[in-house]
C-alpha positions in Angstrom: 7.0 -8.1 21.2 6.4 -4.4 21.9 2.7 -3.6 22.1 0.8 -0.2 22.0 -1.9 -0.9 24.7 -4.3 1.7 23.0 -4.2 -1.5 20.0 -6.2 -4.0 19.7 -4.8 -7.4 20.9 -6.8 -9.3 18.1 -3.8 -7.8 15.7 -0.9 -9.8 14.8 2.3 -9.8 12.6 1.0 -12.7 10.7 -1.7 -10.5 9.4 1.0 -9.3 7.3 1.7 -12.0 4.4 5.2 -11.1 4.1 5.4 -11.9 7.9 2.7 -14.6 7.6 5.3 -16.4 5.2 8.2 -17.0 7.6 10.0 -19.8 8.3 9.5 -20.9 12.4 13.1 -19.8 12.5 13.3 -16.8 11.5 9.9 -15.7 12.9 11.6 -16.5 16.5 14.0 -14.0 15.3 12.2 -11.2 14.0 8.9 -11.3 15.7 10.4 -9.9 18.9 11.8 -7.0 17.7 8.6 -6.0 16.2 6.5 -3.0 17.6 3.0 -2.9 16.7 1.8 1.0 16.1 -1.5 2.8 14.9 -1.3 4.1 11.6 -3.3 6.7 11.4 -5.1 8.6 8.2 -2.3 11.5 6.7 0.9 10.5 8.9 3.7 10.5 6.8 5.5 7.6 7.6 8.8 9.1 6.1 9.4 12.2 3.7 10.9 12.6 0.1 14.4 12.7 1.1 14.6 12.0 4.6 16.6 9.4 6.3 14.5 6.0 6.8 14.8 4.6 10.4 12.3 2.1 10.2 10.7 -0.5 7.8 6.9 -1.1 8.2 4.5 -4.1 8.0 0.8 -2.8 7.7 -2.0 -5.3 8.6 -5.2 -3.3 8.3 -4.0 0.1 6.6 -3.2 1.2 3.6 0.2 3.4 3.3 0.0 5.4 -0.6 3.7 6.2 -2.0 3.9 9.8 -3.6 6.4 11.6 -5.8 6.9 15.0 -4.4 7.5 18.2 -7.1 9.9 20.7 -6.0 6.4 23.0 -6.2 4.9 20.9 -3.7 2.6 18.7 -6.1 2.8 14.8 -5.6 1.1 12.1 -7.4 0.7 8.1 -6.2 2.7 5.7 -7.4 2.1 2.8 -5.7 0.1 1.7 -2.8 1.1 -0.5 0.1 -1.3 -2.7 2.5 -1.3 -6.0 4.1 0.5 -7.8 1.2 3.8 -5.6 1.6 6.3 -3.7 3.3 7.0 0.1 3.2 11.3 1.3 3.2 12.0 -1.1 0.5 15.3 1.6 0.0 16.8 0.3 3.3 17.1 -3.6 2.2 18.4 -2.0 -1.8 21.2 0.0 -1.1 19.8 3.2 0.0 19.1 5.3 3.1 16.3 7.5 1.3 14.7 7.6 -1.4 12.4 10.7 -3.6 8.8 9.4 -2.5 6.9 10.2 0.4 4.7 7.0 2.1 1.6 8.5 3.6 -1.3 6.9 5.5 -4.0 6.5 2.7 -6.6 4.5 5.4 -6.1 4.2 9.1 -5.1 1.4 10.8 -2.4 0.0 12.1 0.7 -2.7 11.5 4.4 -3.1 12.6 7.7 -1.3 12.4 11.3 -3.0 12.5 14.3 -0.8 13.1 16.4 -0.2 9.9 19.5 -1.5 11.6 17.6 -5.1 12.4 16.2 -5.0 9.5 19.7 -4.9 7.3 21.7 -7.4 9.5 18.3 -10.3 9.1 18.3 -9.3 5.0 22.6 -9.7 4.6 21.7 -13.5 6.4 20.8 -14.1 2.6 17.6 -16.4 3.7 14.2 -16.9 3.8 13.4 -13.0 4.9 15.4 -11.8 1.8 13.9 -14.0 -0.6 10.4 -12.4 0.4 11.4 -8.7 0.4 13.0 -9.4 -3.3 10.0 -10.7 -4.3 7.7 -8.3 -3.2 10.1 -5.3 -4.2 9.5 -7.1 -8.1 5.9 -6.8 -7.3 5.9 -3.3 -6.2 8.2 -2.2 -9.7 5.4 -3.5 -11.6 2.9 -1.7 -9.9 5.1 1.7 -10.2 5.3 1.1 -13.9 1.9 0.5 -14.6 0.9 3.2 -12.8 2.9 5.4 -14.7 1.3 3.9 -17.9 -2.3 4.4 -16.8 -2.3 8.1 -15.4 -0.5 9.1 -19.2 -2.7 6.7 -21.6 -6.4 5.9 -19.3 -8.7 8.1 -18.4 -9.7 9.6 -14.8 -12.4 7.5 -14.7 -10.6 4.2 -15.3 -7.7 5.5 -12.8 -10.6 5.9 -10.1 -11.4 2.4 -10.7 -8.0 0.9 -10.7 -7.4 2.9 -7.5 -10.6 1.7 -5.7 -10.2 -1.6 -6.5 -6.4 -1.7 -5.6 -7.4 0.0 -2.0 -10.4 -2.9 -1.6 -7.8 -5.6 -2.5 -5.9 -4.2 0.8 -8.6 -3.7 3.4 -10.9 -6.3 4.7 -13.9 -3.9 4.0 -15.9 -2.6 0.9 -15.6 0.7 2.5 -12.7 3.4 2.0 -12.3 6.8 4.2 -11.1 9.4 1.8 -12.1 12.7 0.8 -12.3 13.8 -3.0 -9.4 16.2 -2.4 -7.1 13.1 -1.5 -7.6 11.0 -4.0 -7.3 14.0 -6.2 -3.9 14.6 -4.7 -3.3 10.6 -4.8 -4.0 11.0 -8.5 -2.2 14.1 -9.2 -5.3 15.5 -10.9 -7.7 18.5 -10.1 -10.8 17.8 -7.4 -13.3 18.8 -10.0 -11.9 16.0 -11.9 -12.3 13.8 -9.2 -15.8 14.7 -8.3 -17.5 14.3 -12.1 -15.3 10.5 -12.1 -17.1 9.8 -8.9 -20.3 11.1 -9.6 -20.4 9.4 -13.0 -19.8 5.9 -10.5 -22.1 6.5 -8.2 -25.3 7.1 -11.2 -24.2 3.8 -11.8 -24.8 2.5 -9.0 -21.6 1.0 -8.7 -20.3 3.2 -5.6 -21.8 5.3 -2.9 -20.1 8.5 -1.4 -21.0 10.4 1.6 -19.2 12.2 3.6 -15.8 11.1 3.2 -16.5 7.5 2.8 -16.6 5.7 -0.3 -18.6 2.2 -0.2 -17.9 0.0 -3.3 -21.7 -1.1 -4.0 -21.0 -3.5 -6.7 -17.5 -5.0 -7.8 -18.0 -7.0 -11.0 -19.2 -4.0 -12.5 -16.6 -1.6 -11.2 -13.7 -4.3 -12.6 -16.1 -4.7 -15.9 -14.8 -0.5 -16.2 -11.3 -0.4 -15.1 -8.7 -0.2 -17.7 -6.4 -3.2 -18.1 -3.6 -2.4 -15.4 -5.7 -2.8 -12.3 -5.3 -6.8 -14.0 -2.0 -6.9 -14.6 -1.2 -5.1 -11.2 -3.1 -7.6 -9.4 -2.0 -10.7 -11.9 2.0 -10.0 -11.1 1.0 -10.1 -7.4 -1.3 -13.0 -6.8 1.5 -14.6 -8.9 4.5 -13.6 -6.7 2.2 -14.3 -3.6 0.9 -17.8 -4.6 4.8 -18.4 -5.0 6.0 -17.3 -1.8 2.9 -19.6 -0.1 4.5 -22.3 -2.3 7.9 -22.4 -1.8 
């Protein structure tokens, strides 16, 4: 296995639950021909259009997937962490695809060539079984997205966001700046700021200086709209499945 020596040695691909769920036998296979990288806050890991050489496993990062307008606006439609895989377009058919995966909280994870990666999914095993059932899990999440930024309000879609981004990381702290979760959001800063503020008289977040510290959960899931649950629902479904099989 190829290893960045500035990473720590404490990481692993089974960090990864997709990874985490492999069969011995096709572990032996893959693992190898993983390389472990740091993912750092705002790299784009591919852009809205361009050609996908890699597929990549984060472990303690969160990777946000935006829709690009032609005028240079982009809005989140799903996020990716230690649960999933990011280039689901290689293993469906494609080459590209419209969205743009950007580092949403540093970290770091693995990357598999595209060309490995097709020959182990066309094997028609255990490996494609888990990247069909987490691409089902990642269409619900892109649908109820859509749902909550046209019918909740920017409040609720803070919640669902935070709470989505603390399901992912092993923390109750989040480093992010109001402008990027406005830009995550596809909604104005000032927006942003009065949603924030709102949570944090409650007592239910604290922000400072581009860190967001979830101070109390039950209440922050007591205000979220219902798609955070059904997000969440679909996937501890899927995931409890893939532990059973």
């Amino acid at each position: 296995m190829l290893k960045n020596p500035s990473l720590s040695a404490q990481q692993t691909p089974r960090q990864n639950h997709l990874l985490n769920a492999l069969p011995a036998a096709d572990a032996e296979r893959l693992l190898p021909h993983l390389e472990q990288i740091p993912l750092e806050l705002g790299w784009a890991l591919y852009e809205s259009g361009g050609r996908q050489g890699y597929v990549y496993f984060p472990t303690d990062s969160i990777v946000s997937l935006l829709y690009v307008m032609q005028d240079g606006s982009s809005a989140e439609i799903a996020v990716v962490g230690n649960e999933g895989v990011i280039g689901i377009a290689l293993f469906m058919g494609g080459e590209s695809t419209p969205s743009r995966a950007v580092v949403q909280s540093a970290g770091s994870g693995y990357r598999l060539k595209a060309s490995f990666l097709k020959e182990e999914f066309e094997r028609g095993g255990r490996l494609q079984y888990l990247l069909l059932r987490y691409t089902q899990s990642l269409i619900t999440q892109m649908a109820q997205t859509a749902v909550c930024n046209r019918h909740h309000a920017l409040e609720q879609q803070l919640c669902r966001w935070l709470l989505l981004s603390l399901d992912r990381l092993p923390t109750n702290e989040l480093t992010m700046t109001q402008e990027l979760i406005a830009n995550m959001l596809g909604v104005r800063r000032e927006g942003v700021t009065e949603a924030a503020g709102k949570l944090q008289d409650a007592g239910l977040i604290r922000y400072s200086r581009g860190k967001i510290t979830v101070l109390d959960r039950p209440k922050l899931e007591a205000r979220v709209c219902e798609c955070y649950g059904v997000v969440k629902r679909e996937s501890d479904r899927l995931l409890s499945q893939i532990k059973a099989d």
